[in-house]
N, C-alpha and C positions, 0 to 999 in steps of 0.2 A: 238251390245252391249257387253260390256266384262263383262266377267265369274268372280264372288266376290266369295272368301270365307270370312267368319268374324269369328273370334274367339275371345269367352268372357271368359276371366279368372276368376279364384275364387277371395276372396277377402272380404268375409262376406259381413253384412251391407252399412260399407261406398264403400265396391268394387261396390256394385250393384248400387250404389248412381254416384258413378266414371261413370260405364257404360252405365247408361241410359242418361247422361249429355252429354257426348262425343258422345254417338249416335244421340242424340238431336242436339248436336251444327256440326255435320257432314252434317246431313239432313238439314238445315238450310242455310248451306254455298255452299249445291251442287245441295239441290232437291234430291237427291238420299234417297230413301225408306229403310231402313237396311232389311226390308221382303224380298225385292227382290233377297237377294246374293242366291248364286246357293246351299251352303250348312254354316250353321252355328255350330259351336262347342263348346258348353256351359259345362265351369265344376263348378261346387260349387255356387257360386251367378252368377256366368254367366251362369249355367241353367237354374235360375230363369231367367234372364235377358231375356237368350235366348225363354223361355218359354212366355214371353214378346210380342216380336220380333213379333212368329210364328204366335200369338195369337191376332198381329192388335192392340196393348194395347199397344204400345209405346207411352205414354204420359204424361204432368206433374202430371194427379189425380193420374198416376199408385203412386206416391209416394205425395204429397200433392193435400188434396181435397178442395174445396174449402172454406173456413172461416178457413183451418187452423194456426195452428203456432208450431211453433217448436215445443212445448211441446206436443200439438197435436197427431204430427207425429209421436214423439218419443215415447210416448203413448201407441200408436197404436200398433206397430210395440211391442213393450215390450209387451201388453196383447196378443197379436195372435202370435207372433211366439216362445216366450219364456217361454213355459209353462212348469213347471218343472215335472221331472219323478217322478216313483214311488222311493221311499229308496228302495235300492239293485235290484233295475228291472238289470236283465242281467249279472249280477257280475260271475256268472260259464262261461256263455259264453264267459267272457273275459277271465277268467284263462285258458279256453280250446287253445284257437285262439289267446290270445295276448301274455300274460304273461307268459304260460311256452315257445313256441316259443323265446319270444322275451330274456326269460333269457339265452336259448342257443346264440343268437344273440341279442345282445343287439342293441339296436337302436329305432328307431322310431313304430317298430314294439311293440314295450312293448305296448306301449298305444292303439295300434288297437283293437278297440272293449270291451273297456273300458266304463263303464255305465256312462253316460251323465247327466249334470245338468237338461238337458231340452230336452222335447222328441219331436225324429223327425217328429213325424205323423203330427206335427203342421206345419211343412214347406209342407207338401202338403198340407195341409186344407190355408195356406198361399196362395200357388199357385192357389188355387181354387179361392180365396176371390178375388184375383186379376181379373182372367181370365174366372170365374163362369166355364159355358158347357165346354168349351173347358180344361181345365184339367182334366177334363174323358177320351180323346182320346189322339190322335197323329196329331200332323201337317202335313199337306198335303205335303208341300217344306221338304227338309233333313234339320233337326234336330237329333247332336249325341251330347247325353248327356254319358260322363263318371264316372265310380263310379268304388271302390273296393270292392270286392267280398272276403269275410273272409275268407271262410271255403275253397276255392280256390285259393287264395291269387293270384288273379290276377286283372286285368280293364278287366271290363264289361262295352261296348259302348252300352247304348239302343239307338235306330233309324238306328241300324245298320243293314248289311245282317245278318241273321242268330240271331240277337238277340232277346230273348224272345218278345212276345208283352207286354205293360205294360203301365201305362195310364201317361199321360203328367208329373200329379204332383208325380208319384211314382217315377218317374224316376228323378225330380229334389230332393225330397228328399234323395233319395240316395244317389244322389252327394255330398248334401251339410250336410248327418249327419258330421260334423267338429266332430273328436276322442274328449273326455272327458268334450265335450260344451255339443253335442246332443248325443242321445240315437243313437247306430247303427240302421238303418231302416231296418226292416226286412218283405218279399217281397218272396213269394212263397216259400215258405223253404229255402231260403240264405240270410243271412247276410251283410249288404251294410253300409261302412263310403266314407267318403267326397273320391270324385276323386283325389283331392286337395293333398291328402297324397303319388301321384305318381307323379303327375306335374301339377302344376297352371294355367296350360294353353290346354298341350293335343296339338297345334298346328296342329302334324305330322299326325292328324287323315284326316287334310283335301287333303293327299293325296291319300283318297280313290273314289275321285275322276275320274269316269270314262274318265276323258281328262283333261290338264291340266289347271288349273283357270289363270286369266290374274292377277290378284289383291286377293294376302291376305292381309287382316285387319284384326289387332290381338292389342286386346283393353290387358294391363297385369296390372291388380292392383298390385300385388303381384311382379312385377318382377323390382322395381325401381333402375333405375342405378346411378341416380346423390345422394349425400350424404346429409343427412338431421340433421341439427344442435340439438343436446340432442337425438338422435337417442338413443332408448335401442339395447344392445347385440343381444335381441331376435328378432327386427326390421331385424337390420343388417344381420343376419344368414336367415331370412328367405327370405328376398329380396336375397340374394346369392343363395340359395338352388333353386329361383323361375326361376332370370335368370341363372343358368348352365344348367335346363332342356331345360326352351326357346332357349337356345344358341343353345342344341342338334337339337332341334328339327328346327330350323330355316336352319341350313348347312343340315338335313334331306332333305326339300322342296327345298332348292338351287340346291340342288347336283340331285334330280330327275325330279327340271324346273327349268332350269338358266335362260329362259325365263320370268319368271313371278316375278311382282315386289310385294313387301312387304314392309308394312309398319307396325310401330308396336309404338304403343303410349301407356304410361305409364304416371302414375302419378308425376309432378315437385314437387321440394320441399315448394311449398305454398299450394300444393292441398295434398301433405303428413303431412304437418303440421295441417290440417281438419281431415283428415282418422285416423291418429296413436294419440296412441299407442297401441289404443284397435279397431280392425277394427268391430267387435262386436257392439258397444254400439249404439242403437237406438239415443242419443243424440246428434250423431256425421253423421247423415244420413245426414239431411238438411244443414249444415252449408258446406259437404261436395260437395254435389251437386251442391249448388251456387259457391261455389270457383272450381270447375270443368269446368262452362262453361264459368267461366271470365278468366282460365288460356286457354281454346280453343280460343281463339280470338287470342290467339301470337300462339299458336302452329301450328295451320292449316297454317295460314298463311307462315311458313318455306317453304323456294322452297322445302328442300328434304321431306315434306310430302303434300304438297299442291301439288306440280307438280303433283306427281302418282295419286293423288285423282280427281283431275282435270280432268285427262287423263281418266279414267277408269270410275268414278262415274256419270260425266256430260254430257258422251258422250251419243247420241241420243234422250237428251232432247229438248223437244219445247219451245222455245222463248215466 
């Protein structure tokens, strides 16, 4: 059997919507289980995703249950994960960590650790609703879930060597506090926003890899390369921001397995026209999901992703 990594990018709401679609319509077309890859890399809604995955809960109630309907959904998903913070919860802490930093160096760093419309603790109590017992612990298979760590200003991988223990859903919200959505998550005396804020994807992690894997699959909401008609500026800038890190990290994995093939699917411009302009918004889950797995029926199908998948996913299946 060959050795799978899968990597699930960030991408809010409709990413996570993207990601369970495409892993649905992959298992569908090969038999292959997304549980079974050798190690999984979930940042921002692909922790959720990932947390999914580990958790045996890849399924259509994970996001519509039964008698629902779009408003339903969208509902749902507005009352449990978007519960707003307290007025000024955290406001010094961002002056300490974001804002005078970030005045010296202006950039993305200004807004790190900026107090949030909507507080994180909901994205794990999210993770819970989804996955109940099992976001108390840790997945038995490797799961590395990425986040940035403020007051160190670095990535912290939980499911890593050496990285703290910490429970399924603490570790997804940390990933996915998104700077000035959510509240920073805060988690044994350190401060944690979205992984998302260093790279959409994180890729390169799956070279820690005791041997090398035969097959990466790397789902990138965030990292669209074909151009999308009425695109915003801020569309545009962040799809470039997504893939120049993918690009890094992708000649990473080449250059230390030339062996090993990779495939890497992204959202066309009919499943970007579902997701954008606001990858956020609860009413854009479902619509986004269905046009996800009507646009996987052409895209598997390509010999340059259907070959590898073929090869790798279906091999020592029974008839």
């Amino acid at each position: 059997m060959s050795r799978v990594g899968l990597v699930l990018g960030g991408g809010g709401v409709t990413g996570a919507s993207y990601e369970m679609a495409a892993l649905m319509a992959i298992e569908m077309a090969t038999g292959w289980n997304p549980n079974t890859s050798d190690v999984i890399v979930g940042t921002s809604a692909g922790a959720f995703v990932g947390g999914i995955v580990r958790s045996n809960r890849l399924e259509l109630s994970s996001l519509v249950k039964p008698g629902d309907n779009h408003g339903d959904v969208a509902a749902r998903i507005s009352k449990q994960l978007f519960r707003p913070t307290k007025s000024g919860f955290g406001v010094s802490r961002w002056v300490r960590h974001g804002l005078v930093p970030g005045l010296r160096s202006p950039g993305l760093r200004l807004i790190l650790g900026s107090p949030g419309m909507y507080d994180s603790n909901a994205i794990a109590e999210w993770m819970e609703y989804h996955v109940e017992e099992a976001a108390h612990g840790w997945p038995d298979r490797p799961l590395l879930i990425p986040s940035y760590e403020l007051e160190g200003r670095t990535r912290v991988v939980f499911g890593s060597d050496g990285a703290e223990e910490v429970t399924l859903a603490e570790a997804v919200a940390a990933s996915s506090a998104v700077p000035m959505i959510f509240s920073p998550f805060r988690l044994n005396g350190s401060t944690y926003v979205d992984g998302g804020v260093l790279s959409g994807t994180h890729a390169d992690l799956v070279l820690g890899s005791p041997t090398p894997l035969d097959l990466v699959l790397i789902l990138a909401p965030m990292a669209a390369t074909e151009k999308r008609l009425r695109a915003t500026p801020v569309e545009t800038l962040l799809d470039r921001v997504g893939q120049t890190a993918l690009e890094n990290e992708l000649s990473a994995i080449r250059e230390e397995w030339p062996d090993t093939d990779i495939v890497v699917l992204r959202p066309e411009p009919n499943v970007l026209a579902k997701m954008r302009p606001n990858p956020m918004k609860p009413e854009l889950a479902v619509p986004s999901f269905i046009q996800t797995l009507t646009s996987m029926n052409t895209k598997l199908a390509h010999s340059s992703v259907w070959d590898k998948l073929h090869r790798h996913l279906t091999a020592g299946r029974v008839a």
